[in-house]
N, C-alpha and C positions, 0 to 999 in steps of 0.2 A: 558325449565323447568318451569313451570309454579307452582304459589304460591296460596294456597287458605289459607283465613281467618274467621272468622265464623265472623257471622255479627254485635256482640258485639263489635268487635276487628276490622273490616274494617268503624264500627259507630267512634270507639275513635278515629282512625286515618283518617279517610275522613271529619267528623265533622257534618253530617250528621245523621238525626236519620233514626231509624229501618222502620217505612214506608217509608219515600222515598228511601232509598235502595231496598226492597221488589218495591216499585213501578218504580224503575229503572230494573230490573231484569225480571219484567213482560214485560216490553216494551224493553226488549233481548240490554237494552245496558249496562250489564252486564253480566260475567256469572255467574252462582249460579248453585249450585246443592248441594241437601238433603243429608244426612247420617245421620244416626238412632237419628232425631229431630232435628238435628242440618243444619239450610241452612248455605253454604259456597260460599263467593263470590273469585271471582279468581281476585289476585293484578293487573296484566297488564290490565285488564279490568275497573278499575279503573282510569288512567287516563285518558282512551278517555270517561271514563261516567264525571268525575268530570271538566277537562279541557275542555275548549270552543275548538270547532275543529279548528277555526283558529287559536288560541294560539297553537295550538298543531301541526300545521302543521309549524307553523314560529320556536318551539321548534327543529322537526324532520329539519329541512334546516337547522338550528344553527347546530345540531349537523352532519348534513352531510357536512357542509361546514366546521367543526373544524374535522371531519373525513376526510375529504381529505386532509387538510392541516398537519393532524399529519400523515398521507399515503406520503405527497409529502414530509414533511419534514425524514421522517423514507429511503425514496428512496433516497434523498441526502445524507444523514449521509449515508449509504451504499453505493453511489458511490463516498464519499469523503474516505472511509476506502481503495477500491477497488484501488482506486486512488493511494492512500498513498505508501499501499500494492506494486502496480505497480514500483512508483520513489522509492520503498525500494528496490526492486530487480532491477531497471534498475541501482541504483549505484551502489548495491553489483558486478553487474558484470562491471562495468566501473570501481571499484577498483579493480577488480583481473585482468581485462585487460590491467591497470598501472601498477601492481605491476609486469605481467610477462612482460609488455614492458621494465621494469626498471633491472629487472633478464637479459632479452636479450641483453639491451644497457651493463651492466655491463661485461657480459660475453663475448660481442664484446670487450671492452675497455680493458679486461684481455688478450685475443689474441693479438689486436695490440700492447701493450703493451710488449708481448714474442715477436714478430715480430720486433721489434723495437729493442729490446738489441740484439736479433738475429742479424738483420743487420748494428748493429754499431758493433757487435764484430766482423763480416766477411768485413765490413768497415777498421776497425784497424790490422784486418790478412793482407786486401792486402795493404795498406799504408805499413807495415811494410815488407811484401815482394816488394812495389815497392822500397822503400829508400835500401833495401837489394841491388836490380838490379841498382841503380840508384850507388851504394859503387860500384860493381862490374865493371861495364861499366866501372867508371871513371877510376877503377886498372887497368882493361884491355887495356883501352887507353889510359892512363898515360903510362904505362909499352912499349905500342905501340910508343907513341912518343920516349920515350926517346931513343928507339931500333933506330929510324928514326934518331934522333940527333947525337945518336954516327956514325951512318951510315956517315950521312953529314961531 
C-alpha cells in the first residue's frame, strides 16, 4: 500500500525544503506525481532519498537479522507447544494404561481371592470327611479286635 504526502507535509516531516524535494523528484529518487496543483511525494520513497544507502542497507540486515530471529524464535515456541501437546497425551494414555492395569490387577486379586475361600471350604469338607473315616475305621476295628479277643 503505498502513502502519498503532498510536499508541504513530506517538507514538515523530512526537514527538508520545497526545492530540494522538487530537485530529488527530478533526479526519480523519489516518487512524485501531480493531482490538480498539488505535487505528492510517495512515503517509502523517502527513506531511500533521505537515508544514506549504506545506513539503509545495515538498517534492512538489522531488521532481517531481528526477522529471522523472531521467525526462529516463533518456530521454537511452536515446537515447544507441539512438544508439550505430545508429553500431554503420551501421559493421558500412560494414566489410563495404569488405571486399567490397576482394574485388571484388582479383578485378578478378587478371583484368587473367591478361589481361595472356595478351596479352604473343600479343604475343611475333606478334613472333616477324613476325621469322619478316620472315627469309622477305628469303630470298625476296635469292634474287629474285640470280636478277635473274645474269640481267643
Amino acid at each position: 500500500m503505498q502513502t502519498w504526502l503532498s510536499i508541504e507535509e513530506f517538507s514538515k516531516l523530512s526537514g527538508k525544503t520545497r526545492k530540494e524535494i522538487i530537485k530529488l523528484c527530478k533526479e526519480k529518487k523519489l516518487k512524485c506525481k501531480k493531482q490538480e496543483d498539488t505535487i505528492y511525494v510517495e512515503v517509502e520513497s523517502m527513506a531511500k532519498a533521505l537515508v544514506p544507502l549504506p545506513e539503509l542497507q545495515i538498517i534492512e540486515k538489522e531488521q532481517s537479522i531481528a526477522e529471522r530471529t523472531i521467525g526462529m524464535l516463533l518456530t521454537l515456541h511452536e515446537k515447544v507447544l507441539m512438544s508439550k501437546d505430545e508429553t500431554i497425551e503420551t501421559l493421558k494414555e500412560e494414566n489410563q494404561f495404569l488405571k486399567e492395569s490397576i482394574y485388571a490387577i484388582q479383578e485378578d486379586y478378587e478371583n484368587q481371592k473367591k478361589t481361595i475361600e472356595r478351596l479352604q471350604k473343600q479343604l475343611e469338607i475333606c478334613q472333616e470327611e477324613l476325621e469322619f473315616c478316620r472315627r469309622k475305621y477305628k469303630l470298625m476295628w476296635g469292634q474287629v479286635l474285640k470280636k478277635e479277643n473274645k474269640e481267643d
